[in-house]
N, CA, C, O and CB atoms as a CASP TS submission, in Angstrom:
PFRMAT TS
TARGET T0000
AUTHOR 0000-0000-0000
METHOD Language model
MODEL 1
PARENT N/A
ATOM      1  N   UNK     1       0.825  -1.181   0.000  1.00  0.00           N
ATOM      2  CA  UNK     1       0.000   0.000   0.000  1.00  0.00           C
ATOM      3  C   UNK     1       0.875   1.251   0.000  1.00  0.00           C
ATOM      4  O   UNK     1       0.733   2.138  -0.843  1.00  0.00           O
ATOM      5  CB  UNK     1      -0.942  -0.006   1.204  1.00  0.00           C
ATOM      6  N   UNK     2       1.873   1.296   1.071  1.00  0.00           N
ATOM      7  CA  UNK     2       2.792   2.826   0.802  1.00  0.00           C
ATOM      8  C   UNK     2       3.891   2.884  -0.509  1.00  0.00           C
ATOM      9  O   UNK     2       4.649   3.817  -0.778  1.00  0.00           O
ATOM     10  CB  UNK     2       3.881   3.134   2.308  1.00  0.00           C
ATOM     11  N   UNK     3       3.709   1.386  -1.353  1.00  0.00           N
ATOM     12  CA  UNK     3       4.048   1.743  -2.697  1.00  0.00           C
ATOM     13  C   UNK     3       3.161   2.882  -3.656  1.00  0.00           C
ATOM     14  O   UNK     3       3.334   4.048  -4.011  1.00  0.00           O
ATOM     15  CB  UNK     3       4.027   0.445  -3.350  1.00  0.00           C
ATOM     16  N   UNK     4       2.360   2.072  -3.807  1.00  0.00           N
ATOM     17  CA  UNK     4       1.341   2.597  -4.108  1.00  0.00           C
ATOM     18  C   UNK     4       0.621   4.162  -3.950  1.00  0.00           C
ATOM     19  O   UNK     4       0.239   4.976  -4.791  1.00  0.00           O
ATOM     20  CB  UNK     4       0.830   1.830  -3.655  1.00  0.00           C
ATOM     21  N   UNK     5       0.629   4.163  -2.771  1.00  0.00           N
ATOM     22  CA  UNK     5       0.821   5.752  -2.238  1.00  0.00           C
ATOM     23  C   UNK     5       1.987   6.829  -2.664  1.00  0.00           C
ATOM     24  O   UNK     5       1.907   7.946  -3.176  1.00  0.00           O
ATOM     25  CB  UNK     5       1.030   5.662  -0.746  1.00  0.00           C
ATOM     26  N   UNK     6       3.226   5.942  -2.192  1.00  0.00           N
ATOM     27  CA  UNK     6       3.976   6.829  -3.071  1.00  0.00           C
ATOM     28  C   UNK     6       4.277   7.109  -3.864  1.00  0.00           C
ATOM     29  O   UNK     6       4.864   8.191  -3.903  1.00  0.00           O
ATOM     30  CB  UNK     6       4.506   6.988  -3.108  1.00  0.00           C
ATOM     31  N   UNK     7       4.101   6.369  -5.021  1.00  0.00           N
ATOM     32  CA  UNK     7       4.332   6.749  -6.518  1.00  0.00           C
ATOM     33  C   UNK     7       2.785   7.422  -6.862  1.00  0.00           C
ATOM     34  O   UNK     7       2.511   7.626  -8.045  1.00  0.00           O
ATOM     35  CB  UNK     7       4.789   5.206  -7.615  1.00  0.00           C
ATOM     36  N   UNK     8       2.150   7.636  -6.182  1.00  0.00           N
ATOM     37  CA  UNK     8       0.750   8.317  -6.683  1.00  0.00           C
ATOM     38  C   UNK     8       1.306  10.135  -6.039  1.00  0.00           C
ATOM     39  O   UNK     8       1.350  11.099  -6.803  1.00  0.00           O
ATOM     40  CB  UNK     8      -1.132   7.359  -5.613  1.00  0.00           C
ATOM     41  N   UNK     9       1.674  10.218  -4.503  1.00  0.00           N
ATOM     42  CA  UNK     9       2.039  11.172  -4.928  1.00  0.00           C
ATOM     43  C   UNK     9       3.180  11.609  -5.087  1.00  0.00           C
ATOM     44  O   UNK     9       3.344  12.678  -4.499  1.00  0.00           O
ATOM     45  CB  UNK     9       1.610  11.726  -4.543  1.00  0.00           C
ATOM     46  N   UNK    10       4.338  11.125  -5.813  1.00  0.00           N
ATOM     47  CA  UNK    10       5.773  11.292  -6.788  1.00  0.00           C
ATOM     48  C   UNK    10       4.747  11.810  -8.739  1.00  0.00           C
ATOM     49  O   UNK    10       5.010  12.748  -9.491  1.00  0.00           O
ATOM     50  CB  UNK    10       7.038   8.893  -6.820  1.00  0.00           C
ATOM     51  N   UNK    11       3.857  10.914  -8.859  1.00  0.00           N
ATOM     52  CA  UNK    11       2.932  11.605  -9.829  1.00  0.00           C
ATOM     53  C   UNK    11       2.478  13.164  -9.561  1.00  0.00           C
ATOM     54  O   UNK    11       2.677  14.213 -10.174  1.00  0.00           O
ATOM     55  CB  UNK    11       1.664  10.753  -9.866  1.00  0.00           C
ATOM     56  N   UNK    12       1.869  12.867  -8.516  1.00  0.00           N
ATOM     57  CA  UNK    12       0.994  14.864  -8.274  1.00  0.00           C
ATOM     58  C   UNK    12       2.020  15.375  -8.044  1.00  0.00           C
ATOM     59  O   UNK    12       1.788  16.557  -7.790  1.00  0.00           O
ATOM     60  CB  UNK    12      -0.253  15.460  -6.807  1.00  0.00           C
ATOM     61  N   UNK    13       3.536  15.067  -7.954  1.00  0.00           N
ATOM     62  CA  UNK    13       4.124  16.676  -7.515  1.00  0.00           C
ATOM     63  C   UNK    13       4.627  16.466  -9.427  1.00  0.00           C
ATOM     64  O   UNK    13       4.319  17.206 -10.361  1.00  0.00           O
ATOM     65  CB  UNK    13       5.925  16.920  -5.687  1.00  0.00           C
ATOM     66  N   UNK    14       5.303  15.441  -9.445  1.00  0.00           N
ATOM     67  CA  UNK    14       6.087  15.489 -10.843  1.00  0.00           C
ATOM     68  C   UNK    14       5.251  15.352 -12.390  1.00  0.00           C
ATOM     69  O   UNK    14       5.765  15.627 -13.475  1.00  0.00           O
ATOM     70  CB  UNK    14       7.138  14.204 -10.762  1.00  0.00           C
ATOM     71  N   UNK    15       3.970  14.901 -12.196  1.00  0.00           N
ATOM     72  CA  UNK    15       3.570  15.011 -13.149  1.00  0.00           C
ATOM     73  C   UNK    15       3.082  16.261 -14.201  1.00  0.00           C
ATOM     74  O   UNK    15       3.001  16.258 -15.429  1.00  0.00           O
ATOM     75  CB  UNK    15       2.979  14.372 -12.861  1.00  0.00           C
ATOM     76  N   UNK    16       2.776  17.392 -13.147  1.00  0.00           N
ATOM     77  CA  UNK    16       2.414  18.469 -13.967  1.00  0.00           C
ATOM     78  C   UNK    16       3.928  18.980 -14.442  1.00  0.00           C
ATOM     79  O   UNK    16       4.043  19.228 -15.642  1.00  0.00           O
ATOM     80  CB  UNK    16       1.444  19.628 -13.118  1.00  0.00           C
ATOM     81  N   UNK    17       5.002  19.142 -13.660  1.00  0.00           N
ATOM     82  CA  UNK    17       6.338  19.451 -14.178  1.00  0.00           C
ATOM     83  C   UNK    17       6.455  18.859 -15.211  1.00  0.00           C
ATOM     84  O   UNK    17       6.329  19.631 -16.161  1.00  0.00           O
ATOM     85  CB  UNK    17       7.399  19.177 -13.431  1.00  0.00           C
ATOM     86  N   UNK    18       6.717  17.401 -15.623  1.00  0.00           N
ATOM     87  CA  UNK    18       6.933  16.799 -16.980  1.00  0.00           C
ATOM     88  C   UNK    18       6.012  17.367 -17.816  1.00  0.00           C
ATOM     89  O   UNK    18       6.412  18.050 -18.758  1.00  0.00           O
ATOM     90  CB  UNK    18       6.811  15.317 -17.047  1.00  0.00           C
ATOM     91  N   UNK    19       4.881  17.202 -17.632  1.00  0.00           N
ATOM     92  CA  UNK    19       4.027  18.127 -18.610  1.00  0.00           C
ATOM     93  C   UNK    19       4.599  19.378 -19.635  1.00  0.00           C
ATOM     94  O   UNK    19       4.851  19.508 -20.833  1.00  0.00           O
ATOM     95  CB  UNK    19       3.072  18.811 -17.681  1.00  0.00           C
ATOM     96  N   UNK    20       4.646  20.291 -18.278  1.00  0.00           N
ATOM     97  CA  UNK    20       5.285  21.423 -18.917  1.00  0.00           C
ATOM     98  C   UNK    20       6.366  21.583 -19.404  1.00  0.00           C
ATOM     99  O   UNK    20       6.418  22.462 -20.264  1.00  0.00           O
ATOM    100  CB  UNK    20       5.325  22.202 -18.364  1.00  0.00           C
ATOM    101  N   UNK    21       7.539  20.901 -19.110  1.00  0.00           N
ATOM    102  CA  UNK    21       8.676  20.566 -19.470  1.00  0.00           C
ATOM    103  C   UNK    21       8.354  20.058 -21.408  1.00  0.00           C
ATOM    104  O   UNK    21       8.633  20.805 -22.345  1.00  0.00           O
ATOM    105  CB  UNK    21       9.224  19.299 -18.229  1.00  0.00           C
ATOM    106  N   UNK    22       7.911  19.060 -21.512  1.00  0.00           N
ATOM    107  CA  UNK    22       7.195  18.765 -22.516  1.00  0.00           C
ATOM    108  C   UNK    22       6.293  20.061 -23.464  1.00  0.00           C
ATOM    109  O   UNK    22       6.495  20.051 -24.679  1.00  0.00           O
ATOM    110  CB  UNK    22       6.355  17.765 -21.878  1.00  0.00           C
ATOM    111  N   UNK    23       5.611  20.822 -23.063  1.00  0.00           N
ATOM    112  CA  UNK    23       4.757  21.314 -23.624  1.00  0.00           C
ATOM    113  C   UNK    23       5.802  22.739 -23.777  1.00  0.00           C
ATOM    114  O   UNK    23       5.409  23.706 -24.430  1.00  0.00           O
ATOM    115  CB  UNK    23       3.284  21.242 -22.852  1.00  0.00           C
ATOM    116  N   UNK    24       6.807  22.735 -23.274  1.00  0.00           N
ATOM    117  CA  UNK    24       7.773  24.097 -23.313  1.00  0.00           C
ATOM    118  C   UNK    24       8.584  23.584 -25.008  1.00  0.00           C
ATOM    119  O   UNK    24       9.034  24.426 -25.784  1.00  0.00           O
ATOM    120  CB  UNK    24       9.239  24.213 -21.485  1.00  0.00           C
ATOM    121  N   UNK    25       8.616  21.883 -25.316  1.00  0.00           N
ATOM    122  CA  UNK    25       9.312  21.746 -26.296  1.00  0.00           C
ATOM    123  C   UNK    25       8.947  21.545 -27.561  1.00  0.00           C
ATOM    124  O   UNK    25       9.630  21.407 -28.575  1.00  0.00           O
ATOM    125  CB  UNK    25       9.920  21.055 -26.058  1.00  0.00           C
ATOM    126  N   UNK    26       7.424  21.543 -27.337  1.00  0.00           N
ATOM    127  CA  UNK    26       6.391  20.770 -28.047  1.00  0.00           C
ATOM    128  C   UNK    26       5.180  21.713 -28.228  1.00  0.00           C
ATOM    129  O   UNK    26       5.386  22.887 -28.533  1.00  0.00           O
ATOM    130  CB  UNK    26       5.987  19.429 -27.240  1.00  0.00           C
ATOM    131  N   UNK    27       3.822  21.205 -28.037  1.00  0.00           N
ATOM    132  CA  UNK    27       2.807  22.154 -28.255  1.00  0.00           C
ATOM    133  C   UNK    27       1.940  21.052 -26.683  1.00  0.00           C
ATOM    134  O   UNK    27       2.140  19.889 -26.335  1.00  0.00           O
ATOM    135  CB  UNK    27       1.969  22.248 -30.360  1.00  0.00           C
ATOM    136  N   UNK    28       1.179  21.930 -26.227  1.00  0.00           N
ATOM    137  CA  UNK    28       0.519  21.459 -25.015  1.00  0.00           C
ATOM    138  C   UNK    28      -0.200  20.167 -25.294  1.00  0.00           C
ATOM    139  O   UNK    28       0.001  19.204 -24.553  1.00  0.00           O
ATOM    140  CB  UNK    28      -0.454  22.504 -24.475  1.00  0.00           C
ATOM    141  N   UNK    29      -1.092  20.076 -26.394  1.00  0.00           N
ATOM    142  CA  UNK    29      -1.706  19.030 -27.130  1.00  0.00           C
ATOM    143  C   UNK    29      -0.999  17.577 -27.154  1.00  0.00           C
ATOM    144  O   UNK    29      -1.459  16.531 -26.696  1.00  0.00           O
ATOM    145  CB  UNK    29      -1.829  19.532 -28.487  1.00  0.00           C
ATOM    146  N   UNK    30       0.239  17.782 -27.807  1.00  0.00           N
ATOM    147  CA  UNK    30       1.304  16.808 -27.499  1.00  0.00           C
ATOM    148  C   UNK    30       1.434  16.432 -25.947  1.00  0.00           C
ATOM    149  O   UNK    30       1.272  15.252 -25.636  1.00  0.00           O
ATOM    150  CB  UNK    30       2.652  17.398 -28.003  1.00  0.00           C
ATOM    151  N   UNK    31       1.623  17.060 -25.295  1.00  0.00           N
ATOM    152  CA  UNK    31       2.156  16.853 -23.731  1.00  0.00           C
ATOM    153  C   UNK    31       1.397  16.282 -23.174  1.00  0.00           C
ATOM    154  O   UNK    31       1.748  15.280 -22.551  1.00  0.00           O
ATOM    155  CB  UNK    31       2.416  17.908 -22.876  1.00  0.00           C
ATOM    156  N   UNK    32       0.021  16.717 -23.185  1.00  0.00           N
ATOM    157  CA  UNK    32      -0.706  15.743 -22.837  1.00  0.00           C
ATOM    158  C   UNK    32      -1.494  14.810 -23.036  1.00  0.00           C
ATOM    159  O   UNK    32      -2.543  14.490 -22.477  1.00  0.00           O
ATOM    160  CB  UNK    32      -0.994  15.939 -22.479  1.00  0.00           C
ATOM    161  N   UNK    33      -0.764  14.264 -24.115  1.00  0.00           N
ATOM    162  CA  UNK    33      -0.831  12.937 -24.925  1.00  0.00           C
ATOM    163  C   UNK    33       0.168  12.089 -23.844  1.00  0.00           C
ATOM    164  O   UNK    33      -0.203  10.935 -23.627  1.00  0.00           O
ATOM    165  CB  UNK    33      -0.173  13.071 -26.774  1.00  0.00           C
ATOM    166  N   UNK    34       0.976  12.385 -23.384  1.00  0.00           N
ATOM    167  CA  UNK    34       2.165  11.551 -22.410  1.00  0.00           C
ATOM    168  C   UNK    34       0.976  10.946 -20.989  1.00  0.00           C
ATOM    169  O   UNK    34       0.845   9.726 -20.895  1.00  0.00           O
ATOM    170  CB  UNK    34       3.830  13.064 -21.628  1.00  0.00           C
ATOM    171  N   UNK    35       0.296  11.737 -20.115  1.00  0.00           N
ATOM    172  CA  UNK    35      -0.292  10.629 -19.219  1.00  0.00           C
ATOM    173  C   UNK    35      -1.324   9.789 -20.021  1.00  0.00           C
ATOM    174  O   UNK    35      -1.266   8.591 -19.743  1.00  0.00           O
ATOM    175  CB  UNK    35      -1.025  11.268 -17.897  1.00  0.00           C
ATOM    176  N   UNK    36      -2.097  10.071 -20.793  1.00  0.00           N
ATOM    177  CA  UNK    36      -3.023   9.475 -21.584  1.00  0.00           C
ATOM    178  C   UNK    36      -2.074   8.222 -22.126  1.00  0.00           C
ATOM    179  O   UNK    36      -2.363   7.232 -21.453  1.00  0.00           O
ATOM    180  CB  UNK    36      -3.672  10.543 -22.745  1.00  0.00           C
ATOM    181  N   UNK    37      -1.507   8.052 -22.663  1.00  0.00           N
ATOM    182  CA  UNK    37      -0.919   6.895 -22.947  1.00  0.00           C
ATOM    183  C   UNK    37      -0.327   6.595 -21.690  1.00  0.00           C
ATOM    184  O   UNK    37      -0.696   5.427 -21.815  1.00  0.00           O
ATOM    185  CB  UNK    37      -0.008   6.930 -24.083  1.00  0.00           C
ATOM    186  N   UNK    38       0.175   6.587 -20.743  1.00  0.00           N
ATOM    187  CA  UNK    38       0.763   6.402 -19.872  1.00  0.00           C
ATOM    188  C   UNK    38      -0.337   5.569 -18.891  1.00  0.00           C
ATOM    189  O   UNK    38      -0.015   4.611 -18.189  1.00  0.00           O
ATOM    190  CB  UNK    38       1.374   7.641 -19.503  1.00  0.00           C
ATOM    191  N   UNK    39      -1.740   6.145 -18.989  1.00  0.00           N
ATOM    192  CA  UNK    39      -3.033   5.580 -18.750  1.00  0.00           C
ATOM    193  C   UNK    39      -3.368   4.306 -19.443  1.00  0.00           C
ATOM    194  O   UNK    39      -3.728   3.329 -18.787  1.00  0.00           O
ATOM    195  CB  UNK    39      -3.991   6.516 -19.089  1.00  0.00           C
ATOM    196  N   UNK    40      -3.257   4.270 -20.846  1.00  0.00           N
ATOM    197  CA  UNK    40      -3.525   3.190 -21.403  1.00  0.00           C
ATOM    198  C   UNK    40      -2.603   1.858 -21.259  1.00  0.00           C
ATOM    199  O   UNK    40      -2.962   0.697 -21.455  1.00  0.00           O
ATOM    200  CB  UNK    40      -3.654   3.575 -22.586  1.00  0.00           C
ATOM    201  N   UNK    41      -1.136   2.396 -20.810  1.00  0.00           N
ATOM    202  CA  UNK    41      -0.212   1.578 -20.913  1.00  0.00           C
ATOM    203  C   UNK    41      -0.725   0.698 -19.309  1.00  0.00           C
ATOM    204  O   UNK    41      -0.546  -0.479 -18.997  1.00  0.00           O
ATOM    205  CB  UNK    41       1.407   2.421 -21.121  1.00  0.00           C
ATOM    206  N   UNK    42      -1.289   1.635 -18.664  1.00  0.00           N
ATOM    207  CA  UNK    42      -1.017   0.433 -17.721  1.00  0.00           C
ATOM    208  C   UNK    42      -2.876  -0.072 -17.233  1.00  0.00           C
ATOM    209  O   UNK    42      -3.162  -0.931 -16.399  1.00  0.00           O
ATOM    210  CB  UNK    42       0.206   1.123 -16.065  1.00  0.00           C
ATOM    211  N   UNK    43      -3.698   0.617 -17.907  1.00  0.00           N
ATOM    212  CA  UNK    43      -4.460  -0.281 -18.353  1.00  0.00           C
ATOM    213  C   UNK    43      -4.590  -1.705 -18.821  1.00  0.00           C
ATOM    214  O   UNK    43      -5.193  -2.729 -18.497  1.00  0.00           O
ATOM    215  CB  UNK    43      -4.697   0.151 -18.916  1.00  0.00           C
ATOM    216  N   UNK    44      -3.676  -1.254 -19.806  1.00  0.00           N
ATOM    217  CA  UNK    44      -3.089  -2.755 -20.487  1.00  0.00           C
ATOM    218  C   UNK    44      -2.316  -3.653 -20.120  1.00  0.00           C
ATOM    219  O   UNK    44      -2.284  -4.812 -20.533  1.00  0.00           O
ATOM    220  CB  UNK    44      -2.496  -2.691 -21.440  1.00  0.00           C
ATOM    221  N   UNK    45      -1.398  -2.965 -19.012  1.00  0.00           N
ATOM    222  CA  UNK    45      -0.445  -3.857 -18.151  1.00  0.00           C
ATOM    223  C   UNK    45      -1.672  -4.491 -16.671  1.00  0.00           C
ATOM    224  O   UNK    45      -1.348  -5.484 -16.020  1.00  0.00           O
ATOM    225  CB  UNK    45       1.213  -2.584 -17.473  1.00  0.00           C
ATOM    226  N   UNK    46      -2.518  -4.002 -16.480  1.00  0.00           N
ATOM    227  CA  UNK    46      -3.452  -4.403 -15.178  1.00  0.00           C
ATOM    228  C   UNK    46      -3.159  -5.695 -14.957  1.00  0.00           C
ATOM    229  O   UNK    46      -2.524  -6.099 -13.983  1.00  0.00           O
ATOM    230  CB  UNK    46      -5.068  -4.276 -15.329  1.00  0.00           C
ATOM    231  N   UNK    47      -3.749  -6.588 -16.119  1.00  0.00           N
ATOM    232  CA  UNK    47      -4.241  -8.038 -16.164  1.00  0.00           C
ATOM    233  C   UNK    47      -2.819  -8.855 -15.672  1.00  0.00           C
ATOM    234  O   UNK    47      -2.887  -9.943 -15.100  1.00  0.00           O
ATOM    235  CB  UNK    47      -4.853  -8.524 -17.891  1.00  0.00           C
ATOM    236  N   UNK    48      -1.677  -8.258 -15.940  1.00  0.00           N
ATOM    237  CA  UNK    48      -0.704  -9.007 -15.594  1.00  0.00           C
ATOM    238  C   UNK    48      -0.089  -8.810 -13.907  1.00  0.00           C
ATOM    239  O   UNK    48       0.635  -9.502 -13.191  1.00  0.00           O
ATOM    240  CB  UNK    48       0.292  -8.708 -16.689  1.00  0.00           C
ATOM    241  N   UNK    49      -0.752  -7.579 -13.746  1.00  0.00           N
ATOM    242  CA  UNK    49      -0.103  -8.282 -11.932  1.00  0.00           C
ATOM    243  C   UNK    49      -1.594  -8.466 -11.433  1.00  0.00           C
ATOM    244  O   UNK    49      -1.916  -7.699 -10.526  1.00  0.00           O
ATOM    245  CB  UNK    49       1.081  -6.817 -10.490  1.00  0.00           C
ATOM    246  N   UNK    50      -2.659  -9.448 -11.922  1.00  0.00           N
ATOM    247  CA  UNK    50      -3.487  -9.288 -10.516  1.00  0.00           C
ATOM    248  C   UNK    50      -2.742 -10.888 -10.315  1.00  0.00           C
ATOM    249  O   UNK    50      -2.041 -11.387 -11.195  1.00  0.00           O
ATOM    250  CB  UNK    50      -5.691  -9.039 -10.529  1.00  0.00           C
ATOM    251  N   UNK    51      -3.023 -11.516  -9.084  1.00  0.00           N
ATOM    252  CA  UNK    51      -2.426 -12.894  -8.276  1.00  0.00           C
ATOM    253  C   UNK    51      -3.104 -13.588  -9.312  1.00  0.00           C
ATOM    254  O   UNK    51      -3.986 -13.232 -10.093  1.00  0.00           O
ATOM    255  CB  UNK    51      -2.878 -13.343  -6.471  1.00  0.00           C
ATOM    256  N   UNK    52      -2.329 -14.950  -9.100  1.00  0.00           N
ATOM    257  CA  UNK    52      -2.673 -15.941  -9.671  1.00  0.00           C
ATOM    258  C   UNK    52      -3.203 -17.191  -8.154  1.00  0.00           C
ATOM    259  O   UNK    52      -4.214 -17.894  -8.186  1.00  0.00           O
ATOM    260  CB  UNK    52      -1.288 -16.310 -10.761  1.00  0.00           C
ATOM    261  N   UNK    53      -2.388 -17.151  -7.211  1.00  0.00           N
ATOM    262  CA  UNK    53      -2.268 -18.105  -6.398  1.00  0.00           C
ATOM    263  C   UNK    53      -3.420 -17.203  -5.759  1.00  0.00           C
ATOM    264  O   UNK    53      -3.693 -16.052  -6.100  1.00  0.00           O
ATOM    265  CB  UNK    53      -0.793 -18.544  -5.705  1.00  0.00           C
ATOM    266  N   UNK    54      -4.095 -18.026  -4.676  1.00  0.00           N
ATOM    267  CA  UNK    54      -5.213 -17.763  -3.964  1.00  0.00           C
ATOM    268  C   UNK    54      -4.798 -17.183  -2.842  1.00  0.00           C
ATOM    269  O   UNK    54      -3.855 -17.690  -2.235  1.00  0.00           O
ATOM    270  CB  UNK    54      -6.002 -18.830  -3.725  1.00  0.00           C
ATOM    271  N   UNK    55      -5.351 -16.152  -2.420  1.00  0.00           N
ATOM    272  CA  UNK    55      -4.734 -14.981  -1.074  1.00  0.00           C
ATOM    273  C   UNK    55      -5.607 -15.139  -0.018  1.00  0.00           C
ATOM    274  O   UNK    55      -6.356 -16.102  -0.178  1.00  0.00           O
ATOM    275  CB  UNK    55      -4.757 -13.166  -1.419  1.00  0.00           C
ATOM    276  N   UNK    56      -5.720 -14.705   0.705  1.00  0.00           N
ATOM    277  CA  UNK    56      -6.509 -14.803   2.737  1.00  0.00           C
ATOM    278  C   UNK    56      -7.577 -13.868   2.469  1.00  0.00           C
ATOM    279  O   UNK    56      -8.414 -13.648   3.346  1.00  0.00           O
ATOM    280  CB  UNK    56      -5.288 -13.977   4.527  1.00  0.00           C
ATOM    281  N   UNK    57      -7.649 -13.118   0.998  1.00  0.00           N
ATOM    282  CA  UNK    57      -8.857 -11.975   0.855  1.00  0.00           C
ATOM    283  C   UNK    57      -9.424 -12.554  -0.430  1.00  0.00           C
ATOM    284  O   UNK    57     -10.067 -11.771  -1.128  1.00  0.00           O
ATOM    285  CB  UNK    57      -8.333 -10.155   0.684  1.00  0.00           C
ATOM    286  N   UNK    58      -9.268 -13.952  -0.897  1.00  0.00           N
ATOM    287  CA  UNK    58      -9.939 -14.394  -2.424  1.00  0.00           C
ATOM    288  C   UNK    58     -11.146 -14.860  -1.776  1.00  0.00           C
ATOM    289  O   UNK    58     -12.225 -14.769  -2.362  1.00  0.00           O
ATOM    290  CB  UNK    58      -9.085 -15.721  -3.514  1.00  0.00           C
ATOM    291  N   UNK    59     -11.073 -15.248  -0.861  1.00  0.00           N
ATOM    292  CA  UNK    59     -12.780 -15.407  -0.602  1.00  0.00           C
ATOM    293  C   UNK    59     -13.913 -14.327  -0.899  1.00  0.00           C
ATOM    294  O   UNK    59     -15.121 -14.497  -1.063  1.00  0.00           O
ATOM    295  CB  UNK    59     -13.001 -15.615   0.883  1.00  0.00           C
ATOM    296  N   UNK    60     -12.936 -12.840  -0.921  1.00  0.00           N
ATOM    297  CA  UNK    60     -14.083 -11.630  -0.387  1.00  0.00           C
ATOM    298  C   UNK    60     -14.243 -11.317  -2.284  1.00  0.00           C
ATOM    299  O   UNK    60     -14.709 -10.262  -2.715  1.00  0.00           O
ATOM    300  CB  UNK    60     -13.213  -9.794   1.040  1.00  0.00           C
ATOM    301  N   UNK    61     -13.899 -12.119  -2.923  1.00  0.00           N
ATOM    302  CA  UNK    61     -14.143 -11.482  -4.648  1.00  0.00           C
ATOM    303  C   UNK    61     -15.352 -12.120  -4.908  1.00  0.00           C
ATOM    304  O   UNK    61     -15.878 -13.108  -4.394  1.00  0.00           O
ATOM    305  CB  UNK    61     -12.890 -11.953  -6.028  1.00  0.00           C
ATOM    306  N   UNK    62     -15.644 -11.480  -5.670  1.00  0.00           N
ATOM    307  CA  UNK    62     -16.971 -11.440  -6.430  1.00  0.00           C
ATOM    308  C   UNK    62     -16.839 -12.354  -7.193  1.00  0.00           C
ATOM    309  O   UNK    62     -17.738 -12.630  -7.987  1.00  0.00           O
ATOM    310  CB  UNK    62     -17.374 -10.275  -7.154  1.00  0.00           C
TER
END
């Protein structure tokens, strides 16, 4: 969980910086094309870390 936490907020401080950093080299449109894919990428990555082996909380799934 304090993974998780922390790279969420290492995102809110650094993410608008990259942005602009980006959009200083580029056009804003572009820049924020970077979390949007960055969204999809791990959309697409989801399916690969949920568990495979059965956990002490697989009872509580739907």
């Amino acid at each position: 969980m304090s993974r998780v936490v922390g790279l969420g907020y290492l995102g809110f401080l650094a993410g608008p910086a990259c942005i602009g950093w980006i959009a200083e080299a580029t056009f804003l449109t572009t820049a924020m094309v970077v979390p949007l894919a960055c969204v999809l990428l791990a959309a697409l990555l989801a399916p690969v870390l949920t568990p495979t082996a059965p956990t002490r909380w697989s009872a509580w799934a739907p």
